[in-house]
C-alpha positions as CSV (number, residue, x, y, z in Angstrom):
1,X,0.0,0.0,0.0
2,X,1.7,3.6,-1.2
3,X,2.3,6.1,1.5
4,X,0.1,9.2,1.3
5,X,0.2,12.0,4.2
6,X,-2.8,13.2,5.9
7,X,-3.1,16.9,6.5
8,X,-5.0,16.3,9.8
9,X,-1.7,14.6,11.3
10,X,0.7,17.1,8.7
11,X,-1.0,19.9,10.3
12,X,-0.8,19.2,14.1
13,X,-0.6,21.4,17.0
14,X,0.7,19.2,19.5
15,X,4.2,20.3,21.2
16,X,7.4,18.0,21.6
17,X,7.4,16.2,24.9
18,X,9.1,17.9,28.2
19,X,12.8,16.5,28.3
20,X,13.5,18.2,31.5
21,X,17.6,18.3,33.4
22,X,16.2,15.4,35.5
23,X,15.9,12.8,32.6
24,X,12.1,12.0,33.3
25,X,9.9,12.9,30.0
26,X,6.8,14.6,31.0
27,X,3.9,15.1,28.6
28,X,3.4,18.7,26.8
29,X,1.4,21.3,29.0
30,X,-2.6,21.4,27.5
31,X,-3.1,24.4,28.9
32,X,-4.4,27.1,26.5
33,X,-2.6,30.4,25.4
34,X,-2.8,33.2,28.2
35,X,-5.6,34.8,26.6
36,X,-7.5,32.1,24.8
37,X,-7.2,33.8,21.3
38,X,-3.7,33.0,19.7
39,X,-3.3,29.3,18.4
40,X,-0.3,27.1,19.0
41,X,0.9,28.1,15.5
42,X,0.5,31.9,15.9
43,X,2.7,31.3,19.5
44,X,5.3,29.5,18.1
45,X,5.5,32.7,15.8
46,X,5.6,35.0,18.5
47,X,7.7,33.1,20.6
48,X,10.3,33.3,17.7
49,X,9.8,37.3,17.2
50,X,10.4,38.2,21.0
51,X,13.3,36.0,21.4
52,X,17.0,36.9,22.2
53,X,18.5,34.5,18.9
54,X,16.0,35.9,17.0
55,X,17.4,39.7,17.5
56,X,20.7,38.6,17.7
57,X,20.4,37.8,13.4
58,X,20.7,41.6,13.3
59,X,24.4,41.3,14.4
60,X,25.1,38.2,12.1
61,X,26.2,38.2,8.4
62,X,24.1,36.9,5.8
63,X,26.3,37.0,2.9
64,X,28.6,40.1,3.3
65,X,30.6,40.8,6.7
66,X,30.8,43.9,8.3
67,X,29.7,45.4,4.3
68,X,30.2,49.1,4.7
69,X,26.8,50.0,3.2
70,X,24.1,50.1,5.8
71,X,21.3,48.5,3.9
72,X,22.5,45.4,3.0
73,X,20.5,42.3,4.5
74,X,21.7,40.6,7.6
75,X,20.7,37.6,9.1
76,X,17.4,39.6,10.3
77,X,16.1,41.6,7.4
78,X,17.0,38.4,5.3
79,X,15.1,36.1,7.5
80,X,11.7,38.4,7.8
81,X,11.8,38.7,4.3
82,X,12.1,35.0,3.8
83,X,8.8,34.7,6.2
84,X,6.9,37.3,4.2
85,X,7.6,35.1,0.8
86,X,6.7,32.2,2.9
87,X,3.5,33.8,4.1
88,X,2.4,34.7,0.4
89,X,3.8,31.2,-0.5
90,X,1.4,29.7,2.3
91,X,-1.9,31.4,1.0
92,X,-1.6,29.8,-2.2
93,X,-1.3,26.6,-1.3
94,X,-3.6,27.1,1.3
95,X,-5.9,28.0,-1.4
96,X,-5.1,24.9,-3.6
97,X,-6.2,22.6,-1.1
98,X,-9.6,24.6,-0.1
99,X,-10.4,23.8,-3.9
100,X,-9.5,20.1,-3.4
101,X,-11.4,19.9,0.0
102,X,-8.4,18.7,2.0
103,X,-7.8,21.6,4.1
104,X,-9.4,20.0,7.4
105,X,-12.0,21.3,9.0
106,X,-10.3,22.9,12.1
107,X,-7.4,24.6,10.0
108,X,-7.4,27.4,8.6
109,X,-5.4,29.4,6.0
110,X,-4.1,31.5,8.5
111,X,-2.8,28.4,10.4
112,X,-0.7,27.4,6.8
113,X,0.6,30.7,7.1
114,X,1.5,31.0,10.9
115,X,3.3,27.4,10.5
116,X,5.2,28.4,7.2
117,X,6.6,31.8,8.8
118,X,7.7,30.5,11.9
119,X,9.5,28.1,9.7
120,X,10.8,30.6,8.0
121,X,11.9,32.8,11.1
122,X,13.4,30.0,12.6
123,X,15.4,28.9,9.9
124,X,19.0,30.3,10.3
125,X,18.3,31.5,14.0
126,X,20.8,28.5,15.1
127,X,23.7,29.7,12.1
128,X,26.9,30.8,13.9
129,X,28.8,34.3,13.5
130,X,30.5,35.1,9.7
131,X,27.6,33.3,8.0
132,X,28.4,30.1,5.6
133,X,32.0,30.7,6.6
134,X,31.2,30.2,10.1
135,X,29.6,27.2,10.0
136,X,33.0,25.8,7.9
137,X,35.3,27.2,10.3
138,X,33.5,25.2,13.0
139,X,33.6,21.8,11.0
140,X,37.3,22.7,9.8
141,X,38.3,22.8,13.2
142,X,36.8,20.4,14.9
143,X,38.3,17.9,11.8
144,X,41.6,18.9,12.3
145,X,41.7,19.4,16.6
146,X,39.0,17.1,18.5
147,X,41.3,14.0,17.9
148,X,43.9,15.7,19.5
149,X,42.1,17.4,22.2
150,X,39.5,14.3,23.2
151,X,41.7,11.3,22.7
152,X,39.6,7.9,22.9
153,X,37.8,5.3,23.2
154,X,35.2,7.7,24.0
155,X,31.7,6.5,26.0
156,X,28.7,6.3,23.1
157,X,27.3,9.7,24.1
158,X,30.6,11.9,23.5
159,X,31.6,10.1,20.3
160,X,28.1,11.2,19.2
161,X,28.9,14.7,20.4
162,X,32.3,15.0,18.8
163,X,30.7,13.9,15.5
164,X,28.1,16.9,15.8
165,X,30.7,19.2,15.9
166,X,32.5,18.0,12.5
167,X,29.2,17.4,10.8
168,X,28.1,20.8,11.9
169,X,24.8,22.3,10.9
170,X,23.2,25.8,11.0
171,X,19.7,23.9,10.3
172,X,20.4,21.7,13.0
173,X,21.2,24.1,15.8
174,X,18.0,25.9,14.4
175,X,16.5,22.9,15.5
176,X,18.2,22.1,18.4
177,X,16.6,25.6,19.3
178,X,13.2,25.6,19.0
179,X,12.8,21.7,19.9
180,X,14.3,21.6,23.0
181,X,13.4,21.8,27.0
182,X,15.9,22.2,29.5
183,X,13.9,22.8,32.5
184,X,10.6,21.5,33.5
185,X,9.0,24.8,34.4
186,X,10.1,26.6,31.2
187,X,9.2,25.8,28.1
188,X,11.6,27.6,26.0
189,X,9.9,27.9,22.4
190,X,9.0,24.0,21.7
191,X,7.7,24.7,18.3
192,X,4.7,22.5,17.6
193,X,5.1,19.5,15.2
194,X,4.2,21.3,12.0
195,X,6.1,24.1,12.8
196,X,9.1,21.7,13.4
197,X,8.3,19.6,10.4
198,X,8.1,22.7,7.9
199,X,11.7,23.6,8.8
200,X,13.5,20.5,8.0
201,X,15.4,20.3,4.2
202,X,17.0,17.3,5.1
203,X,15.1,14.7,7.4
204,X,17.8,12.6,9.0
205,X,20.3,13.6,11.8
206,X,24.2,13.5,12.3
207,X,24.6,9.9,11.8
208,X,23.0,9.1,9.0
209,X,25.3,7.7,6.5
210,X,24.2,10.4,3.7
211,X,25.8,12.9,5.9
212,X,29.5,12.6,4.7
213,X,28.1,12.7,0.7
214,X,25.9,15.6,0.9
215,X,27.2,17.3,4.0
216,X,23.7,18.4,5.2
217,X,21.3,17.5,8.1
218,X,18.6,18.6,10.4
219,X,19.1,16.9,14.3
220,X,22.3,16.5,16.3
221,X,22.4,13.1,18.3
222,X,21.3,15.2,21.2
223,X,17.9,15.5,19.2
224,X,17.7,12.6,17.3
225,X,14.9,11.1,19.3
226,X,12.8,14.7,19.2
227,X,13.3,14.4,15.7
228,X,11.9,10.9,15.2
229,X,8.9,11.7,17.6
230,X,8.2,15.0,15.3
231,X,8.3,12.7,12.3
232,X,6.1,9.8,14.5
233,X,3.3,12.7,15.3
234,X,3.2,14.5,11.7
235,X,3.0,10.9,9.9
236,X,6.0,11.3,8.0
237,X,8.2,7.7,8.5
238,X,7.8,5.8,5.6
239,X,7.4,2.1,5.9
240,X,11.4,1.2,6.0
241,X,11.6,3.5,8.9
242,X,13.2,6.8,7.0
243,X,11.8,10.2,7.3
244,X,9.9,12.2,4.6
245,X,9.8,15.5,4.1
246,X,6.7,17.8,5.4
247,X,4.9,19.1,2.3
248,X,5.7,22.4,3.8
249,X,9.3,22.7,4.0
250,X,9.2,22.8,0.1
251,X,7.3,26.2,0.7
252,X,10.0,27.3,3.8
253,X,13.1,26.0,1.4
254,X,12.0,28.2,-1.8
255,X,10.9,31.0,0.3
256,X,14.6,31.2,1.5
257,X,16.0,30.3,-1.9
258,X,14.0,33.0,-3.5
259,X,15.1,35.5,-1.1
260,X,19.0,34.9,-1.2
261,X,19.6,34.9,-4.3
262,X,17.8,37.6,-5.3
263,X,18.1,39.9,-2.5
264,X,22.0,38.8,-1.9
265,X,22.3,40.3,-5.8
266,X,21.1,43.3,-5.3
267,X,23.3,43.7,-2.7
268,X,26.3,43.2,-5.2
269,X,25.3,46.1,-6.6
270,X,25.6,48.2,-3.8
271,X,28.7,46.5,-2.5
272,X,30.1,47.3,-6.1
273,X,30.9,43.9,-6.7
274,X,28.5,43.0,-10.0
275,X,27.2,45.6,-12.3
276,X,23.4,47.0,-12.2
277,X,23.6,46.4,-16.0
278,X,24.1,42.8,-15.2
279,X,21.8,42.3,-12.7
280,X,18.9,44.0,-14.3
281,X,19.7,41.3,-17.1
282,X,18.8,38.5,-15.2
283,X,16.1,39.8,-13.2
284,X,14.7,40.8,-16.4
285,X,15.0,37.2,-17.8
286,X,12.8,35.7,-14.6
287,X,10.7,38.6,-15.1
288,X,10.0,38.3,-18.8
289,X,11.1,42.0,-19.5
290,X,12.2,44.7,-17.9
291,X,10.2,47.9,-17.7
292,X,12.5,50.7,-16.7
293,X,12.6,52.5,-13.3
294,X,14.3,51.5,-10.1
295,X,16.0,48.0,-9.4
296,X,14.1,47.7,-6.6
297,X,11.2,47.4,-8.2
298,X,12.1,44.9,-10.8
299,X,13.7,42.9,-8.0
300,X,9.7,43.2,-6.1
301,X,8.5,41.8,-10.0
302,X,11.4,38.9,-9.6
303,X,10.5,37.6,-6.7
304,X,6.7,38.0,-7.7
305,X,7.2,35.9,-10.3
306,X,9.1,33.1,-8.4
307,X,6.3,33.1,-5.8
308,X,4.1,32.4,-8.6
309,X,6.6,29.7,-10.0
310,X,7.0,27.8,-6.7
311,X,3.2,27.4,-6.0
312,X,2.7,26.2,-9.7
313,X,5.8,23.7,-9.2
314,X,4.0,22.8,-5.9
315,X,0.7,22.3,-7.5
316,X,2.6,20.0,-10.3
317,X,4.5,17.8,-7.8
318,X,1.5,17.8,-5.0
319,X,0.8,13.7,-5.8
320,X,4.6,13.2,-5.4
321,X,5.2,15.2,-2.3
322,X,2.4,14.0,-0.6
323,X,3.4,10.4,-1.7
324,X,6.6,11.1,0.5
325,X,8.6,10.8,-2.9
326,X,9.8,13.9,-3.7
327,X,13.2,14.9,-2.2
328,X,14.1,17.7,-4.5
329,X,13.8,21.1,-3.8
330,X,10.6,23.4,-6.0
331,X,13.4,25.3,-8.2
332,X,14.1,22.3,-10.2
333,X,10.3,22.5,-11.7
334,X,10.6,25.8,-12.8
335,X,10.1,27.5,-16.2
336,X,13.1,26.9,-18.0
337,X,13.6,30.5,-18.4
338,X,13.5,31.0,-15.2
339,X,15.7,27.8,-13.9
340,X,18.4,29.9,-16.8
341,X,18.2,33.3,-14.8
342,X,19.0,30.9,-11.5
343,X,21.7,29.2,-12.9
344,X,23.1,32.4,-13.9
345,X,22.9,33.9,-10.7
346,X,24.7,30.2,-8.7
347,X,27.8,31.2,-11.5
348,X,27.7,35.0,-9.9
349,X,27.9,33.5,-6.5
350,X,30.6,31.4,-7.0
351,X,32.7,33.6,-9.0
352,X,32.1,37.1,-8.2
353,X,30.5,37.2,-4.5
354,X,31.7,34.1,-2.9
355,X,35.0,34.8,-4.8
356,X,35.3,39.0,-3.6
357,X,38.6,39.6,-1.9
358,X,37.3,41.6,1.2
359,X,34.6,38.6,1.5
360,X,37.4,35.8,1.1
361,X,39.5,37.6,3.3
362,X,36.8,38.1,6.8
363,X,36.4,34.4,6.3
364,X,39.8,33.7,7.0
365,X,39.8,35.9,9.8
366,X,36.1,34.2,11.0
367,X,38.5,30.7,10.8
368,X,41.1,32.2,12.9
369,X,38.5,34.0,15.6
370,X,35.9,30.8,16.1
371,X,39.1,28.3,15.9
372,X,40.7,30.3,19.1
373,X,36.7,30.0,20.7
374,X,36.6,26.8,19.7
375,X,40.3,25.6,21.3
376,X,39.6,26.9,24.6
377,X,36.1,26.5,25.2
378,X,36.4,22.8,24.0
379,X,39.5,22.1,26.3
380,X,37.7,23.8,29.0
381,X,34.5,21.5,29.1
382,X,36.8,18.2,28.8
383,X,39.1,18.9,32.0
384,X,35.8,19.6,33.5
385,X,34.6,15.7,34.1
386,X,37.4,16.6,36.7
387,X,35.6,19.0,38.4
388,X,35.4,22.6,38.9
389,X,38.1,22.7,41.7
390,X,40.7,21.3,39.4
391,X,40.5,23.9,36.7
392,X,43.1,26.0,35.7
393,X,42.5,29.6,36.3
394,X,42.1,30.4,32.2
395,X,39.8,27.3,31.7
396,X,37.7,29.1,34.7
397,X,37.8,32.5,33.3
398,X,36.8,31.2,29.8
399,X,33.6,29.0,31.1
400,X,32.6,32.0,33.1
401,X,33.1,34.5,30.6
402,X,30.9,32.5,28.4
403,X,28.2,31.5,31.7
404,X,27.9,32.4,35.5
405,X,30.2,30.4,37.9
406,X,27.4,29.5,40.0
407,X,25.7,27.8,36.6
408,X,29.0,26.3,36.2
409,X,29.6,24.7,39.6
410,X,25.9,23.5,39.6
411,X,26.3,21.6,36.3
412,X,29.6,20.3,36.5
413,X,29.1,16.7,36.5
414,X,26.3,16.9,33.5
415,X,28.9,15.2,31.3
416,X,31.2,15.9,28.9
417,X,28.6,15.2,26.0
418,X,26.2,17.7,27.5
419,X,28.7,20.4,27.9
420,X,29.9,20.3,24.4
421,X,26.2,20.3,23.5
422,X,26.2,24.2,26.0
423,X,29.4,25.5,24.0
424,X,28.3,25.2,20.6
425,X,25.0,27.2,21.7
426,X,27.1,29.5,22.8
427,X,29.5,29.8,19.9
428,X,26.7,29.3,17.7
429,X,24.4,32.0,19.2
430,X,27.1,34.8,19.3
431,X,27.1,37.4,16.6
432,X,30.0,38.8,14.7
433,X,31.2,41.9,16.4
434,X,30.7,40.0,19.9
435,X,32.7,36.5,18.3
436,X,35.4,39.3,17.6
437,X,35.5,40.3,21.3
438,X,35.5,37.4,23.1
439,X,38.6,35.9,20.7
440,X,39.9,39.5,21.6
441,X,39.4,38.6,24.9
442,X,40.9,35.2,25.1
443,X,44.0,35.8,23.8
444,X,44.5,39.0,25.5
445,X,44.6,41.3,23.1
């Protein structure tokens, strides 16, 4: 019998279970929202928007570091404008199933488009300082240094630890973030399952044996078994046990798609690094033509168009994503004219952005500041299964600088596993300019 998804489990509300510091797993809270009004979906939206990680994408690059013009996207603008394509994205399909009579009776559009933009606000909250460069930095590292600083055998918890680090993943600590529970009596933002399930691109975790091919996952072993429970609750485990894709991460993928490489271009202009000439060109092409006036406003027609693409490729491919079969992202369906303009736009990227000089050369320094974080922090946490009291005196400066002795002292026997878990939040959750201080900082300069 063929796999088909149901909306009424694709579309749930139900939170991840509690996964408090005491080990016991207690059920979610049903209590309702403070004021009865908000649904679970329109929380885990606002629980995203007046968050600390969420601000802190304002101090985080999204393609550009420390650009010199002050309106080029960061990791914040970039990410809200990724939810408003998302939203309109959202209403569409929303609107397709209405027609087909499969949008359950107790959802609503505005539900689709609540889930889809916390998706989409959520999606590079967990992404470490310096951007993409970052998150290499932090794998480069941790290739060439964790043998040397954790020699084994290693106990099956820490050897799944030290393998999150190498394999490390922006989407994953995005997950790690808004799927987690530390403490019983808070519940941090515990996104509900379709919130969770529109986020994930690639639906298997840090030791599945497709990570060393594609270089790409969702969960860290520390949330492997939230993961599998998300997937368990939304209906999405096919019949040999592997993971499908949530018919609305296609939506959350494209959204972010759309907006990168079309915003990220028209900041090359500004930044002075492709022509507007050129760039007019291809936005043109997606467009169909190009009718004078500002680029701004034929970038607005661009990324009208694509919206209108990616709900027709949705529409085309809705048998196969419900089916669980389709892995591939919505750009592939695209007009061919339009699927030319992208292609177009990859070859900019890799020659003329991700290329630049000034770019190429804050990555290297990004490799030099996480690495020295990274060296520390790491050596820190491992001569801590020894015990506060038998630090040295920069091993206790570092873990305070980074948390409060008294959090310190209380947790020091929570494993080494757990505490390499605490320092890639922390790496991971700082933004440029404050990554820059603290290697400042460490190395006393």
């Amino acid at each position: 019998m063929s796999l088909r998804f149901d909306w009424n489990r694709l579309l749930s509300d139900q939170r991840p279970p509690i996964f408090p510091t005491d080990g016991a797993v207690r059920p979610e809270s049903a209590k309702p929202s403070a004021d009865g009004a908000r649904s679970r979906f329109e929380q885990d939206y606002d629980r995203i928007i007046f968050s600390a990680p969420f601000r802190r994408l304002a101090g985080k690059t999204q393609v550009h570091p420390f650009a010199s013009v002050d309106h080029v996207h960061n990791r914040l603008t970039h990410t809200l404008e990724v939810a408003s394509v998302g939203r309109s994205l959202a209403a569409k399909v929303a609107q397709f199933l209405s027609s087909r009579g499969e949008l359950p009776a107790h959802r609503t559009p505005a539900d689709l488009a609540y889930i889809v933009q916390a998706a989409c606000l959520a999606h590079d909250m967990g992404n470490p300082p310096f951007g993409h460069a970052g998150e290499y930095a932090i794998r480069g590292w941790a290739g060439e240094h964790l043998q040397s600083v954790f020699a084994g055998p290693h106990e099956p918890a820490l050897a799944a630890a030290l393998n999150d680090w190498c394999w490390f993943e922006g989407n994953a600590q995005s997950f790690r973030l808004v799927v987690r529970s530390d403490q019983a009596e808070r519940d941090y933002f515990r996104f509900t399952y379709a919130s969770l399930g529109a986020m994930i691109k690639y639906p298997w975790a840090a030791d599945d044996p497709r990570v060393p091919a594609k270089g790409k996952h969702s969960a860290f072993s520390s949330e492997k078994a939230a993961f599998l429970q998300m997937a368990d609750g939304l209906g999405l485990r096919r019949p040999d046990g592997s993971v499908a894709r949530h018919p609305l991460s296609f939506l959350s993928e494209v959204a972010d798609d759309i907006c990168y490489r079309i915003s990220d271009f028209e900041d090359a202009v500004e930044m002075r690094i492709l022509s507007e000439k050129d760039v007019r060109a291809i936005f043109a092409q997606i467009v169909g033509r190009d009718a004078g006036g500002r680029l701004s406003a034929l970038r607005a027609a661009a990324i009208g168009t694509l919206i209108d693409a990616a709900a027709a490729a949705f529409v085309e491919h809705y048998e196969s994503i419900m089916a669980g079969e389709r892995a591939e992202d919505l750009r592939a369906a695209f007009p061919e004219n339009i699927r030319a303009a992208m292609a177009t736009i990859k070859r900019g990227y890799d020659e003329s952005i991700f290329g630049h000089r000034t770019k190429v050369a804050t990555e290297l320094g990004a490799h030099n500041i996480l690495g020295q974080i990274l060296a520390v922090h790491s050596r820190a946490v491992r001569d801590l299964a020894g015990g506060y009291a038998h630090l040295s005196f920069v091993h206790k400066r570092c873990l305070e600088l980074a948390w409060e002795k008294d959090y310190v002292v209380a947790h020091q026997d929570r494993g080494t596993a757990w505490w390499l878990g605490r320092v890639m939040d922390h790496v991971a959750g700082m933004t440029d300019a404050y990554a820059t201080q603290v290697a400042r900082e460490i190395s006393g300069g």
